[in-house]
N, C-alpha and C positions, 0 to 999 in steps of 0.2 A: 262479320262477326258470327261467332256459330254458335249456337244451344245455349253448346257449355257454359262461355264466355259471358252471357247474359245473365246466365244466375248465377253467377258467382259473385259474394258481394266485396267490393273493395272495403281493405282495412283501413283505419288510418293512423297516422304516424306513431299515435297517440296507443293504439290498443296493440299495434305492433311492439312499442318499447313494453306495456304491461306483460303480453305474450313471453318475451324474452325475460323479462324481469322476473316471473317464475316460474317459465324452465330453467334459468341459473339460480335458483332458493330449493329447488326440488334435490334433497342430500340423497334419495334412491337413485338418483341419475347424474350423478356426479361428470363433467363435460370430461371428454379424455385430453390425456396431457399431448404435446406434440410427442414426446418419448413414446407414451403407449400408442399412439398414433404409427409412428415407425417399427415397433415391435410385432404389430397385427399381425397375422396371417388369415389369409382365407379359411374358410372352413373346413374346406375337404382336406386341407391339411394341421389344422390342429385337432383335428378330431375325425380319422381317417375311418374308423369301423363305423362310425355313426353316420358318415355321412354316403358308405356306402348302402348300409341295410335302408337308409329314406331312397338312394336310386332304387334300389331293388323292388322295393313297395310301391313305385308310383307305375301308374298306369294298369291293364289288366292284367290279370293271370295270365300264363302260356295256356293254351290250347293245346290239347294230342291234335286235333283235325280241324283246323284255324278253315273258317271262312274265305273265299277269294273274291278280290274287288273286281268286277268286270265294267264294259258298259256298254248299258243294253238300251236299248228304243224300245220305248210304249207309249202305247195310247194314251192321250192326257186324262180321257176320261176314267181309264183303270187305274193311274197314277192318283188322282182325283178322291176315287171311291177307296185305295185301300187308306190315305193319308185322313183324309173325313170319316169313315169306318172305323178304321183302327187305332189312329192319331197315334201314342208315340208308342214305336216299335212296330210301323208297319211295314218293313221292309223286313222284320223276321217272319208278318204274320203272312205276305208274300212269300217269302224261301218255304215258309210249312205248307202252306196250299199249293205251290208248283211241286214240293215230294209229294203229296197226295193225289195229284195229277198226276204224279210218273208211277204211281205205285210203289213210293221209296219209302221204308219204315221212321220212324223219328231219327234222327243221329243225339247219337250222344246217350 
């Protein structure tokens, strides 16, 4: 049995039928018909420019000069100190101090 499963509490039969009882009394949420049930379309096609500009908006902006994922071997303990140091965003405060090391100016 895991976690979750433990705290969840069982309903009973009883608060189950009240549950349903008013979500079928609630007139803002009227249940749909089997007809409107068959009529559905997904979204991206009843509502085609809307559901492109939310693709378009999710995730980040493009980049002129996007970062590249490598993988690289370090010492736990520099891995350690910049994660405890710097905590979130230390793997940028790494890329800043390896340019400072190469003598490379900020990007961007």
């Amino acid at each position: 049995m895991t976690n979750l499963s433990r705290r969840i509490r069982r309903i009973s039969d009883k608060e189950e039928a009240d549950i349903q009882r008013k979500i079928a009394s609630d007139p803002d949420a009227p249940e749909a018909t089997d007809e409107q049930l068959r009529q559905a379309k997904p979204f991206a096609e009843a509502f085609p420019d809307l559901a492109e500009s939310i693709k378009r908006a999710r995730g980040r902006p493009a980049v002129e000069n996007p970062r590249q994922q490598i993988s690289i071997r370090l010492d736990p303990d520099i891995i350690d100190y910049y994660k405890k140091n710097c905590g979130k965003g230390w793997q940028s405060r790494m890329n800043d101090d390896l340019r400072k090391a190469a003598g490379l100016k900020k990007a961007g």
